[in-house]
Kinemage of the C-alpha trace (Angstrom):
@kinemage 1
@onewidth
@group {chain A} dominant
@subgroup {mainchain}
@vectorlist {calphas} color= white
{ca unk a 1} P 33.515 -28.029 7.966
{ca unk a 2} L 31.009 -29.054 10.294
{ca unk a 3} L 27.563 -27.617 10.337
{ca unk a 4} L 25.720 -27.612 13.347
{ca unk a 5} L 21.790 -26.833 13.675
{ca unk a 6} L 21.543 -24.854 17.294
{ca unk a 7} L 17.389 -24.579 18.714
{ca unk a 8} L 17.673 -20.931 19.859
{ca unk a 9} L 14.005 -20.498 21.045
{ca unk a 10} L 15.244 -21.085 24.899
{ca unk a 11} L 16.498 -17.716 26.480
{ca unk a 12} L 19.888 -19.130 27.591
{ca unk a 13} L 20.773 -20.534 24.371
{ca unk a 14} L 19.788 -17.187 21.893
{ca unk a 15} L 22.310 -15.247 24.680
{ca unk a 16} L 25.140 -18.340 24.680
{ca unk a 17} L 25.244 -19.527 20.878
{ca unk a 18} L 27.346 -15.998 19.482
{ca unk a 19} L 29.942 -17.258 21.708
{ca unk a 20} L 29.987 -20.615 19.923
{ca unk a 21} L 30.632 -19.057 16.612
{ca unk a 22} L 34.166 -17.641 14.524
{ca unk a 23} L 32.150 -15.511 11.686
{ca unk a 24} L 28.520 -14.471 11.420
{ca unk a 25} L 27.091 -14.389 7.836
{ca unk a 26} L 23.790 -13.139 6.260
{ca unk a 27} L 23.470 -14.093 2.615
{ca unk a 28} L 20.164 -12.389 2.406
{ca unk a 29} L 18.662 -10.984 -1.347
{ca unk a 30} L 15.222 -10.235 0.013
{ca unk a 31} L 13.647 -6.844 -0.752
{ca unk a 32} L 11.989 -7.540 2.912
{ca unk a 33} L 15.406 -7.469 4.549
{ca unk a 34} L 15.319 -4.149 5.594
{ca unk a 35} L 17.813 -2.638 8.660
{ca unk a 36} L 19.490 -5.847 8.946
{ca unk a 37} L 19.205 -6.288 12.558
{ca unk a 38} L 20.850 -9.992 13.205
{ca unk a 39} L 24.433 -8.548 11.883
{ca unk a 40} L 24.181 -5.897 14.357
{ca unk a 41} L 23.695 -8.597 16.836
{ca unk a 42} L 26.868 -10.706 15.279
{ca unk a 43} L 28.734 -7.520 15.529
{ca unk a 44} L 27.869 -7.007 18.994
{ca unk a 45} L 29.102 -10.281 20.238
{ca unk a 46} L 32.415 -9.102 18.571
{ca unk a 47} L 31.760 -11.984 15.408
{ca unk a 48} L 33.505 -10.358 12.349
{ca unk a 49} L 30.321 -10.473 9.504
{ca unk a 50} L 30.423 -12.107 5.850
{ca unk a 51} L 27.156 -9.981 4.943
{ca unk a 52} L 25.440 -9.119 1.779
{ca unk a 53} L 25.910 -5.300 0.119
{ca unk a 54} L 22.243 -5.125 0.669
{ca unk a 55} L 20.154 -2.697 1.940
{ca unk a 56} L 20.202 -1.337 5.077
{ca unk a 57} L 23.287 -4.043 5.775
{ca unk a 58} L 25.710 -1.531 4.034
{ca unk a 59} L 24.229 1.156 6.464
{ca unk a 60} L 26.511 -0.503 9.210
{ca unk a 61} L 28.850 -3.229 8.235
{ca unk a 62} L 32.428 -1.535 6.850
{ca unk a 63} L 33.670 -3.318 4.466
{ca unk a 64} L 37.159 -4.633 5.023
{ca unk a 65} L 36.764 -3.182 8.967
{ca unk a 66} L 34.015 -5.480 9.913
{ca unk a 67} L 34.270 -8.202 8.213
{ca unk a 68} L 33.405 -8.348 4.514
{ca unk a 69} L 30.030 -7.618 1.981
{ca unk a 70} L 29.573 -9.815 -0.983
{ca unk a 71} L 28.365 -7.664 -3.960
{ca unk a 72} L 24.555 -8.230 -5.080
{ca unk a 73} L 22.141 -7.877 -7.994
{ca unk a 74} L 18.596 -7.948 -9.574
{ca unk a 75} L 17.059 -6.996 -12.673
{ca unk a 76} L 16.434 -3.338 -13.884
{ca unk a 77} L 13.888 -1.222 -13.255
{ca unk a 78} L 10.830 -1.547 -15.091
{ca unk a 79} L 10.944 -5.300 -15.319
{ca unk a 80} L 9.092 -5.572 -12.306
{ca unk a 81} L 5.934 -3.807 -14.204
{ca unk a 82} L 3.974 -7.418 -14.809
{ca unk a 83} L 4.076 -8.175 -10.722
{ca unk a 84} L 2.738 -5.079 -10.537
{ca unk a 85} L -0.553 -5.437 -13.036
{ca unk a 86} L -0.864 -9.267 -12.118
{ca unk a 87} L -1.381 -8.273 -8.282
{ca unk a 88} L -3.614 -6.070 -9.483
{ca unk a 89} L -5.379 -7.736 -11.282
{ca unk a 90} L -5.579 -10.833 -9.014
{ca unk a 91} L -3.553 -12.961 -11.321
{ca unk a 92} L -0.910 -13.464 -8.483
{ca unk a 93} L -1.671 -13.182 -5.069
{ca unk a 94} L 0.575 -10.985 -2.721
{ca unk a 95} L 3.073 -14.145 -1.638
{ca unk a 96} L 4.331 -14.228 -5.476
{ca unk a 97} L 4.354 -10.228 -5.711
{ca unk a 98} L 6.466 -9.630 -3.009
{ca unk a 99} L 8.261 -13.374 -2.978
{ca unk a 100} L 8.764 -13.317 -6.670
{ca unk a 101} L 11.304 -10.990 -6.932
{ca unk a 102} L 13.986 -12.542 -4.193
{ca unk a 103} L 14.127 -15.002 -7.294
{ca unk a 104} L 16.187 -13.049 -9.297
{ca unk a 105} L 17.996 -11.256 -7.100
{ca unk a 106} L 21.037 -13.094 -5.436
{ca unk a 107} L 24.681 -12.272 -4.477
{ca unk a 108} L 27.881 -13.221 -6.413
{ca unk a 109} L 28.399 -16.858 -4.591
{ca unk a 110} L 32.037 -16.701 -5.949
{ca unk a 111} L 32.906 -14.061 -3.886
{ca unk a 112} L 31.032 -15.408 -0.808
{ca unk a 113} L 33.189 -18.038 -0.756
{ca unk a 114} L 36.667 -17.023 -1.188
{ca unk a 115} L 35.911 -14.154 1.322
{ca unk a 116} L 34.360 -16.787 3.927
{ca unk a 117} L 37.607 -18.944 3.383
{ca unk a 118} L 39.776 -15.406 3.473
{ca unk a 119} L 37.988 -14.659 6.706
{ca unk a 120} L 38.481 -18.076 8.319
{ca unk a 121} L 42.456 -18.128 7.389
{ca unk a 122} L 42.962 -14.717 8.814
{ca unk a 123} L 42.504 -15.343 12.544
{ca unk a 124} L 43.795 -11.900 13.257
{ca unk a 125} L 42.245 -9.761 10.747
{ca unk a 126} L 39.179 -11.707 12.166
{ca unk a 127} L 39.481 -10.745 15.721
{ca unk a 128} L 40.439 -7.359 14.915
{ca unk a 129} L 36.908 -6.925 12.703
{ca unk a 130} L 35.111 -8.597 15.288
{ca unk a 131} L 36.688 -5.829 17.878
{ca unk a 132} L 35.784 -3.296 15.415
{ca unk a 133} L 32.206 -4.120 14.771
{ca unk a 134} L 31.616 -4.555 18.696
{ca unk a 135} L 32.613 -0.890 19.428
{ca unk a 136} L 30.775 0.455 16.173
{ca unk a 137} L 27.414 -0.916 17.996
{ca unk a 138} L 28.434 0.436 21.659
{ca unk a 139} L 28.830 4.068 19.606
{ca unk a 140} L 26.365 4.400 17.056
{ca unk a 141} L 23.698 1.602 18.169
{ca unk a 142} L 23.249 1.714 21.895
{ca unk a 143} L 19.911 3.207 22.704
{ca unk a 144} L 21.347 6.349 24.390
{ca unk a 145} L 22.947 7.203 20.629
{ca unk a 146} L 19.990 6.085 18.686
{ca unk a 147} L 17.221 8.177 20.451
{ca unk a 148} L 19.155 11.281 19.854
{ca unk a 149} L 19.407 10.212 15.901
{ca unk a 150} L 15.789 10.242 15.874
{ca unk a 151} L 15.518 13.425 17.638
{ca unk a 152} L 17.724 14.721 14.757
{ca unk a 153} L 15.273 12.270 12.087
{ca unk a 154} L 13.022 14.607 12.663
{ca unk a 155} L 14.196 18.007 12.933
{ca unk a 156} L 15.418 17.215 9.329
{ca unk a 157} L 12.163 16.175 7.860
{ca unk a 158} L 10.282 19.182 9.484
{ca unk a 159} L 12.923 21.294 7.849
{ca unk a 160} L 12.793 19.594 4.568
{ca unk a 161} L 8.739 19.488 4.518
{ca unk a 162} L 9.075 23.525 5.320
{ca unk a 163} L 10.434 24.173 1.487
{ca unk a 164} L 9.389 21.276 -0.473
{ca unk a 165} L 8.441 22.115 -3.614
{ca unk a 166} L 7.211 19.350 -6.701
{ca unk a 167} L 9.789 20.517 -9.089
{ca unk a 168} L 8.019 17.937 -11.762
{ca unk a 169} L 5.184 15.124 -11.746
{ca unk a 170} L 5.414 11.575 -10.003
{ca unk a 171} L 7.278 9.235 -11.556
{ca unk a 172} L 4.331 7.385 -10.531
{ca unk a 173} L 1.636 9.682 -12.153
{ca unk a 174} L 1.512 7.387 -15.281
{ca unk a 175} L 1.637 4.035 -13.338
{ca unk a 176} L -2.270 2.346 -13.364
{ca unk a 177} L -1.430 -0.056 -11.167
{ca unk a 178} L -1.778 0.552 -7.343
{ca unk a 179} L 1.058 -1.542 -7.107
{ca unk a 180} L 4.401 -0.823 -8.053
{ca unk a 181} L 7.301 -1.841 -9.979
{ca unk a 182} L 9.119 -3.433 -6.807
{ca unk a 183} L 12.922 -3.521 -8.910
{ca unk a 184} L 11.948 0.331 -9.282
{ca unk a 185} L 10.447 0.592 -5.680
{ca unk a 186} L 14.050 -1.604 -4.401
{ca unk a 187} L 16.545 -0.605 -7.058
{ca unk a 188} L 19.100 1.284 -3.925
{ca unk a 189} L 19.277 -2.293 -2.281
{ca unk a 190} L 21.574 -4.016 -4.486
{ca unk a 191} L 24.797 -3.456 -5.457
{ca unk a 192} L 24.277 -4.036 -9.414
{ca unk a 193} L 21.777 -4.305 -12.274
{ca unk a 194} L 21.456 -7.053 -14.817
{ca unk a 195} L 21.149 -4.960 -17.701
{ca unk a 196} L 22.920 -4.569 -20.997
{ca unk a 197} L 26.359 -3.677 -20.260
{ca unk a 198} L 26.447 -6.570 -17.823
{ca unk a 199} L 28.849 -9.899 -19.002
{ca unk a 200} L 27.178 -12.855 -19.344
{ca unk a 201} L 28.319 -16.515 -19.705
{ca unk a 202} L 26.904 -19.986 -19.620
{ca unk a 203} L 27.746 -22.333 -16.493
{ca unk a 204} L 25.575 -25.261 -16.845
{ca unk a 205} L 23.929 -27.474 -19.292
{ca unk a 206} L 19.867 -27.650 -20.642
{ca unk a 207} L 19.550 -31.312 -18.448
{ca unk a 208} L 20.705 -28.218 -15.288
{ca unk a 209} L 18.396 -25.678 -16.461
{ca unk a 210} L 15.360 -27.948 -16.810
{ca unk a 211} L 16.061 -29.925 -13.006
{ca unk a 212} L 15.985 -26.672 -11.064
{ca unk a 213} L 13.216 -25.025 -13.094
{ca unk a 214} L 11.478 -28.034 -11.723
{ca unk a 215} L 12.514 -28.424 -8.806
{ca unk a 216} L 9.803 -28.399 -5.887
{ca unk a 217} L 10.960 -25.227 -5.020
{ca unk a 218} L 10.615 -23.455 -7.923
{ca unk a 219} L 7.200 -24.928 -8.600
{ca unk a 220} L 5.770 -22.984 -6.104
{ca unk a 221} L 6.367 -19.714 -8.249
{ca unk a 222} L 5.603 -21.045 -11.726
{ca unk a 223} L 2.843 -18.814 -11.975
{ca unk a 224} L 5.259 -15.828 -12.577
{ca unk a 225} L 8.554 -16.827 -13.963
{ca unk a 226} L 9.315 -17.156 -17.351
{ca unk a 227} L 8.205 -20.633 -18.785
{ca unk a 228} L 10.785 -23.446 -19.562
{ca unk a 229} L 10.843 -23.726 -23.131
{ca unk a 230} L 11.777 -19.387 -22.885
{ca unk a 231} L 14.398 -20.210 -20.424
{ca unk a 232} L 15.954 -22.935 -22.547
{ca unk a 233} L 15.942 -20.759 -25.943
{ca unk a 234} L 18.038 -18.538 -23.873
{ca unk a 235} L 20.304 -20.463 -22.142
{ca unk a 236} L 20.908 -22.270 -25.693
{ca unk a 237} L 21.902 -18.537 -27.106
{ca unk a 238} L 23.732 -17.688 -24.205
{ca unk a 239} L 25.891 -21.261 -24.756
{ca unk a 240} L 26.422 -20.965 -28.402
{ca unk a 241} L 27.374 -16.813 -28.184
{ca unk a 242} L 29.869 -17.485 -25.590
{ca unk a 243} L 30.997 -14.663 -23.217
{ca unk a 244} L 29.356 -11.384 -24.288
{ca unk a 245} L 27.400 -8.577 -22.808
{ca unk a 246} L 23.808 -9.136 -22.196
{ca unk a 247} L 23.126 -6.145 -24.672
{ca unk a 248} L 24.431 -8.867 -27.475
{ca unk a 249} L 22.048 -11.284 -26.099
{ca unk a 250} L 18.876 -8.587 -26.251
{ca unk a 251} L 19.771 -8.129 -29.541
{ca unk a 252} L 18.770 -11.048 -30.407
{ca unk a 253} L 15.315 -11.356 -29.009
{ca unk a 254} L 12.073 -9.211 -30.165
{ca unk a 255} L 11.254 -6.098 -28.257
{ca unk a 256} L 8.710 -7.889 -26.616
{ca unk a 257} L 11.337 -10.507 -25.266
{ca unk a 258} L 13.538 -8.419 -23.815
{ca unk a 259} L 12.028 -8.064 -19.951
{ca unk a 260} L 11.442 -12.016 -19.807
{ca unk a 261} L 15.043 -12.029 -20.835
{ca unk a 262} L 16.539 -9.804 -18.457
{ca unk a 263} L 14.316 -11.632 -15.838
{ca unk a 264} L 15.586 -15.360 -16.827
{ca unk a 265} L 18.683 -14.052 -17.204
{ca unk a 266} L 18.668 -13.006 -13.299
{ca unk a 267} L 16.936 -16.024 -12.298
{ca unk a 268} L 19.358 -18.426 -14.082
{ca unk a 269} L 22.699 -15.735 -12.316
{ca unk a 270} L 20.004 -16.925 -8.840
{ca unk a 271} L 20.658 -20.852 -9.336
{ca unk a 272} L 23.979 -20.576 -10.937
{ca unk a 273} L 23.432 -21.689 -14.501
{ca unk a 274} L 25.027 -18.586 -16.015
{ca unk a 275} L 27.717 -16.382 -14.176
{ca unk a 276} L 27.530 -12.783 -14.588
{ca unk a 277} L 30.090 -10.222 -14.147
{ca unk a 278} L 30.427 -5.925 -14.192
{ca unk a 279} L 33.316 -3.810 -14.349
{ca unk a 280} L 34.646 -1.612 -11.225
{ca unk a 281} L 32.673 1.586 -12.762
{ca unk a 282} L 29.337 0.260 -12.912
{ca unk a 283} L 28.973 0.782 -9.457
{ca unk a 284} L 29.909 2.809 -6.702
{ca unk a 285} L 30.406 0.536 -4.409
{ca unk a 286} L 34.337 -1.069 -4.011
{ca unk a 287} L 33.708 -4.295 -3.581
């Protein structure tokens, strides 16, 4: 395969590259990924999409009609808590609160790439979810469809603010911080947690582990990810337990362990030093 770098800043050549293309894909895991307007584009040029199950991406792009979405994850909620205090607090600045977190979220790269080859072999499948996606747009995305969805946006929150009630307090009530928890604040965007029921098993080896922790990359967020010697006790466990839930892994770590855990666990899934794995009914998502 070929890869090509195209400078799409001139007019002409942002209008004429979609017609250069056989697939457009998105790999994004960033809780500032929001709509996902760039697939709509792709879909509009009649491209089928190899997207992310992320966010507002799974808003628009039908899975197995479009194209495909590869399945996503990040830690649980309430591991998020310490970004929260250390912005705070001014122990970490608002680049690692918000940029911190894309860290330890990624999507299953296995299935990327079998569905990216699946999508290449099957030229007709292709065209057909290119088609597809094309007249999704031209029905539910042209401007004369989306200012009457507003119109409707809004009759439904004047009607919903008309009986609102506060059944019971904010979950937010007991938070201190002004900030908040952002896997809490994020937790509909991906498609699974890293949390105890979730399989676990080792992929590289500590000489891995220790060259991406410090690679220049990484560096640049060592303020707020869980130090080296923490991420090689775990990876060591992980190795010598073999394939098991993470719950077996947590069991083996204090109480006071168990966030950084779930957290390196995530950020080691991120740079593909352990693979991680959930059965169908941990989400409702069939993907």
């Amino acid at each position: 395969m070929q890869l090509r770098y195209v400078d799409a800043r001139p007019r002409d050549a942002r209008r004429a590259v979609w017609s250069m293309g056989d697939i457009f894909t998105l790999p994004s895991d960033n809780i500032q990924e929001t709509f996902g307007l760039a697939p709509v584009e792709g879909m509009a040029a009649g491209l089928p999409v190899v997207a992310t199950d992320w966010n507002g991406f799974r808003d628009n792009i039908r899975h197995g009609e479009h194209g495909f979405l590869i399945p996503t994850f990040q830690p649980p909620n309430g591991t998020g808590a310490g970004l929260a205090y250390g912005h705070d607090a001014g122990l970490i600045d608002y680049d690692h609160y918000i940029g911190r977190p894309p860290n330890m979220s990624a999507l299953i790269t296995q299935r990327q790439h079998w569905r990216l080859r699946l999508c290449l072999m099957m030229e007709n499948f292709a065209h057909t979810w290119g088609a597809a996606g094309q007249q999704y747009v031209r029905e539910h995305l042209d401007w004369s469809h989306i200012i009457g969805q507003y119109k409707a946006l809004f009759v439904e929150l004047a009607a919903n603010r008309s009986v609102a009630q506060q059944s019971s307090p904010s979950i937010w009530a007991a938070q201190r911080s002004t900030r908040q928890d952002p896997f809490a604040l994020f937790s509909t965007y991906p498609t699974f947690k890293v949390d105890a029921q979730t399989w676990v098993e080792a992929c590289g080896n500590e000489a891995d582990l220790k060259r991406e922790h410090q690679s220049s990359g990484n560096v640049v967020w060592a303020a707020s990810m869980v130090a080296l010697p923490q991420m090689v006790q775990l990876h060591s466990l992980i190795r010598s337990t073999g394939k098991c839930q993470i719950g077996t892994i947590l069991s083996k770590v204090t109480q006071e362990q168990v966030v950084r855990a779930l957290n390196g666990l995530a950020w080691m899934a991120k740079h593909n030093l352990v693979a991680l794995s959930w059965q169908p009914a941990q989400s409702d998502r069939p993907l």
